[in-house]
PyMOL commands that place a pseudoatom at each C-alpha (Angstrom):
pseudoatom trace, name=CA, resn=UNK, resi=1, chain=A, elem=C, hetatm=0, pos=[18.285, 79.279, -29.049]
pseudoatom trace, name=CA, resn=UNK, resi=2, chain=A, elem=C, hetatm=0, pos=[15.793, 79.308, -31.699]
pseudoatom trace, name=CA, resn=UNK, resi=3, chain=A, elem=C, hetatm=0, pos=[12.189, 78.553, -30.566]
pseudoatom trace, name=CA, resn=UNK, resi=4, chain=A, elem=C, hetatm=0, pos=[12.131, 75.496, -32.988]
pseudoatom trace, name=CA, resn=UNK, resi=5, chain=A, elem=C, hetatm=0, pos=[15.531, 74.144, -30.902]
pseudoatom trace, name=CA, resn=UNK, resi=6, chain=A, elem=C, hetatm=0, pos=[13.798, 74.747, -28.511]
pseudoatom trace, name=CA, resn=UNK, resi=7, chain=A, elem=C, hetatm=0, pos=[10.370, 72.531, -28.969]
pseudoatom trace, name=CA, resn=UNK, resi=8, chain=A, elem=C, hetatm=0, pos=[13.116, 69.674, -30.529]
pseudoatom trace, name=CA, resn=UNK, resi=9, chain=A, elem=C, hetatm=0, pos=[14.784, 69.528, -26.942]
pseudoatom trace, name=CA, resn=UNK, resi=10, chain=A, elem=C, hetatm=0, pos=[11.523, 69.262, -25.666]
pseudoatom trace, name=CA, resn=UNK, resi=11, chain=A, elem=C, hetatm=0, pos=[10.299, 66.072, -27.767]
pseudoatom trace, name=CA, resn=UNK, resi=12, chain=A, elem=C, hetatm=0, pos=[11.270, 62.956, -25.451]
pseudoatom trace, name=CA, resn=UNK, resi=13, chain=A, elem=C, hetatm=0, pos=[8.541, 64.734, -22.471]
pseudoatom trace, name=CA, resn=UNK, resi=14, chain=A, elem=C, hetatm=0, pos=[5.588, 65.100, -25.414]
pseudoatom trace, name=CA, resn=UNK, resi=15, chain=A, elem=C, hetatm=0, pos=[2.826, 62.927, -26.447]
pseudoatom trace, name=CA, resn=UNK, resi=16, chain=A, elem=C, hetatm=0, pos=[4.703, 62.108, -29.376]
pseudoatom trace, name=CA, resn=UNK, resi=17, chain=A, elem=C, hetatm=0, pos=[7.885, 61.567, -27.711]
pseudoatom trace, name=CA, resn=UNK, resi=18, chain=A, elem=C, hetatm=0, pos=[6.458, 59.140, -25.729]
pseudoatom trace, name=CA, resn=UNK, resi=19, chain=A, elem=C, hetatm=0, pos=[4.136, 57.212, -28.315]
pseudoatom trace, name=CA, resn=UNK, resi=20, chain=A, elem=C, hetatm=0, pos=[7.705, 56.785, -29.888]
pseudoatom trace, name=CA, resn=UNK, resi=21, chain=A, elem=C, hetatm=0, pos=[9.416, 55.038, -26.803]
pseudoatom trace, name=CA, resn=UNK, resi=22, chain=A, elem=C, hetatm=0, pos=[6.532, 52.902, -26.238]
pseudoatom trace, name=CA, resn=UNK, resi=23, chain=A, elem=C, hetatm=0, pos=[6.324, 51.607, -29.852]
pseudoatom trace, name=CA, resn=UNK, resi=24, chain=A, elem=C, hetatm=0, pos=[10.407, 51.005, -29.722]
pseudoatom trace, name=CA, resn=UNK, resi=25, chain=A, elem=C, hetatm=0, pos=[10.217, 49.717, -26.531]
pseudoatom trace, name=CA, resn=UNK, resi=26, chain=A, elem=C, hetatm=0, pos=[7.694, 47.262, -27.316]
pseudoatom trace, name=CA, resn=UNK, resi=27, chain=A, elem=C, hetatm=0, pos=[9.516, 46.875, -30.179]
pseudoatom trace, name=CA, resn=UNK, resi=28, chain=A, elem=C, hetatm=0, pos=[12.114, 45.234, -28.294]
pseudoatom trace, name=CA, resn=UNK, resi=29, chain=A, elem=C, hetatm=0, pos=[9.452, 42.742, -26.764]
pseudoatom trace, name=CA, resn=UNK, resi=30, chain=A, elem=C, hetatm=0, pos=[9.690, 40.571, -30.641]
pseudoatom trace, name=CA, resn=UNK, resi=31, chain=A, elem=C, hetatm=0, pos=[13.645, 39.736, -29.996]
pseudoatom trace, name=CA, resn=UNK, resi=32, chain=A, elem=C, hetatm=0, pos=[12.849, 38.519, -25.952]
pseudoatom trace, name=CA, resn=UNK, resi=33, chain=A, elem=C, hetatm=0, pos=[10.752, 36.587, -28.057]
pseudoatom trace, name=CA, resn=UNK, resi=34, chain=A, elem=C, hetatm=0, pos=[12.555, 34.958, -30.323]
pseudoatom trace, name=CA, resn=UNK, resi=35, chain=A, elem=C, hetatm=0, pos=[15.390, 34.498, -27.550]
pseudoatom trace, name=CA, resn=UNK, resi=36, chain=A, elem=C, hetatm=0, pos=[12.557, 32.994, -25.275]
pseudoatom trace, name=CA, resn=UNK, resi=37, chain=A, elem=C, hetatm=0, pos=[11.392, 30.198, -28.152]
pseudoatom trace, name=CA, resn=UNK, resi=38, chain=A, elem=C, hetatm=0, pos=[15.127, 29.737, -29.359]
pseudoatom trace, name=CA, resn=UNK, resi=39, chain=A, elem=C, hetatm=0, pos=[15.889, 29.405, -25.564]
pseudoatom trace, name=CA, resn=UNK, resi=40, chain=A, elem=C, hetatm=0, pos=[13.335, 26.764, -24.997]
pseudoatom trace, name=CA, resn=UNK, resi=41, chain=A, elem=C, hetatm=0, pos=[14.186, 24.461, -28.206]
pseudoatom trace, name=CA, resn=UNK, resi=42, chain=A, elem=C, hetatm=0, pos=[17.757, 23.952, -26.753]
pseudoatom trace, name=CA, resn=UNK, resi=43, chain=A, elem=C, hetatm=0, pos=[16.459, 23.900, -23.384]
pseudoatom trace, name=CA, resn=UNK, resi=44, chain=A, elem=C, hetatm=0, pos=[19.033, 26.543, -21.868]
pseudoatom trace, name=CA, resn=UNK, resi=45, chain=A, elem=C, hetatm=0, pos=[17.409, 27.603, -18.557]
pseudoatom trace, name=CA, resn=UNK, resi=46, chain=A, elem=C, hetatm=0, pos=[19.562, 30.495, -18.131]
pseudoatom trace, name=CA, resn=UNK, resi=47, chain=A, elem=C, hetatm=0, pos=[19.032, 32.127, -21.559]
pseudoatom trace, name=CA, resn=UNK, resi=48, chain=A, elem=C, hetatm=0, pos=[15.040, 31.598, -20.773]
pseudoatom trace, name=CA, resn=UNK, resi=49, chain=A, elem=C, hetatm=0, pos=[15.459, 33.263, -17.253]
pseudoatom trace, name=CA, resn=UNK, resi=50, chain=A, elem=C, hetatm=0, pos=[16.985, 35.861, -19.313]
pseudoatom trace, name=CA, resn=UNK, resi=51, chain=A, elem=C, hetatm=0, pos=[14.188, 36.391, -21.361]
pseudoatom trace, name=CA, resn=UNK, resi=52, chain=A, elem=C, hetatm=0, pos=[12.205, 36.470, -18.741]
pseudoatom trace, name=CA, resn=UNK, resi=53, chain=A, elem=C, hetatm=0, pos=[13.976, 39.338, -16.474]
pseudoatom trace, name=CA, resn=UNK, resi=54, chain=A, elem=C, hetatm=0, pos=[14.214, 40.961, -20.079]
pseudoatom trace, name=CA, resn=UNK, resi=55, chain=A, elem=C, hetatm=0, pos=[10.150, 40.542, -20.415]
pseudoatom trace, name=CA, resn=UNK, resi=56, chain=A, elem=C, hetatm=0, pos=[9.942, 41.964, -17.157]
pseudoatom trace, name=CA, resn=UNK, resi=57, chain=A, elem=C, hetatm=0, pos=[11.750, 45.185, -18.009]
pseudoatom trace, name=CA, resn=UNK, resi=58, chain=A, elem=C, hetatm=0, pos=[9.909, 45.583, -21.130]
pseudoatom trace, name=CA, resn=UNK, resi=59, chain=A, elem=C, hetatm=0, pos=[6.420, 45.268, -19.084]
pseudoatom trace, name=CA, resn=UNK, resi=60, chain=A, elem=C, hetatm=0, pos=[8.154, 47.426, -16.637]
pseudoatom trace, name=CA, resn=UNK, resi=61, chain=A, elem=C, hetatm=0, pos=[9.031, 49.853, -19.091]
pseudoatom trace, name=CA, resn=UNK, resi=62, chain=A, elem=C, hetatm=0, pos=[5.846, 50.245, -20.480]
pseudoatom trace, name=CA, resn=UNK, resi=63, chain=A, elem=C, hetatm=0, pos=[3.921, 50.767, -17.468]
pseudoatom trace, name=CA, resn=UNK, resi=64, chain=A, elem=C, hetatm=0, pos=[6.386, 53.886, -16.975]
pseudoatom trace, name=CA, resn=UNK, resi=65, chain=A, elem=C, hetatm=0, pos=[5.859, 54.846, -20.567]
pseudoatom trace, name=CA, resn=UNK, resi=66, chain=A, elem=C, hetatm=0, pos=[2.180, 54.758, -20.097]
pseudoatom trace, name=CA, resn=UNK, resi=67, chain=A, elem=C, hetatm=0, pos=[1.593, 56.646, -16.784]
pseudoatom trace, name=CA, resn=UNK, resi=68, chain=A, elem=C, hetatm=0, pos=[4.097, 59.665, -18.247]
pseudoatom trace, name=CA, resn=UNK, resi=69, chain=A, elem=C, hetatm=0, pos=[1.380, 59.571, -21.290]
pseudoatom trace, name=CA, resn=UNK, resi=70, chain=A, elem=C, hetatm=0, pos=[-1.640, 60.010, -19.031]
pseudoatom trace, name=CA, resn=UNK, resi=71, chain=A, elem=C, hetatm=0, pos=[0.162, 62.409, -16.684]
pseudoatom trace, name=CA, resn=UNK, resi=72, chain=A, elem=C, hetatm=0, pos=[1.216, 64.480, -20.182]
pseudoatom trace, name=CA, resn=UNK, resi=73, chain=A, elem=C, hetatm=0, pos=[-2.400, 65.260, -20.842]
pseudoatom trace, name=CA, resn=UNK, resi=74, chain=A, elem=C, hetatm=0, pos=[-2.968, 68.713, -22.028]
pseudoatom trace, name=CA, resn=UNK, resi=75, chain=A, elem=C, hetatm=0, pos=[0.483, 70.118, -21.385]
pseudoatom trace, name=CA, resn=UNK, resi=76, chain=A, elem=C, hetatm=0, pos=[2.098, 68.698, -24.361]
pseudoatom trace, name=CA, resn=UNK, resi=77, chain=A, elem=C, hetatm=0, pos=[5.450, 70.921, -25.452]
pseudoatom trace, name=CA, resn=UNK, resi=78, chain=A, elem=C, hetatm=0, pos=[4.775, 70.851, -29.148]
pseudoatom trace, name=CA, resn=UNK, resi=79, chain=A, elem=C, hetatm=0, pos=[1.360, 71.926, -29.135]
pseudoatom trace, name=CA, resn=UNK, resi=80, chain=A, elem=C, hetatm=0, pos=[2.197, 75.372, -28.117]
for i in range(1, 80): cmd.bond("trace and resi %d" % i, "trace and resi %d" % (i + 1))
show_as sticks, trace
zoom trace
């Protein structure tokens, strides 16, 4: 396997990897959103409890994202 493969496999468990997943994931956050505010103006509880498990997850999510980030710290992959 070539050594550029190689750092390309390794991606998802660098810094950059993981900046990536928390901007996507947070990207996610604007359509819980919108379901959350469309949810309320027809006043469907069950679409807004939804949201809310889905906002949880998200939160969730990051907090994951985050402590992989700190716990990455000078052992990135694609620096060397």
């Amino acid at each position: 396997m070539s050594r550029a493969l190689t750092k390309a496999k390794g991606f998802k468990k660098s810094k950059s990897g993981t900046y990536l997943s928390i901007a996507s994931t947070a990207f996610g956050a604007i359509g819980v959103a919108k379901q959350a505010k469309k949810a309320r103006t027809e006043h469907d509880t069950l679409r807004l409890i939804d949201a809310a498990v889905s906002a949880a997850a998200i939160v969730t999510g990051l907090a994951i994202l985050y402590r992989e980030l700190r716990r990455l710290g000078d052992d990135d992959v694609l620096l060397g």
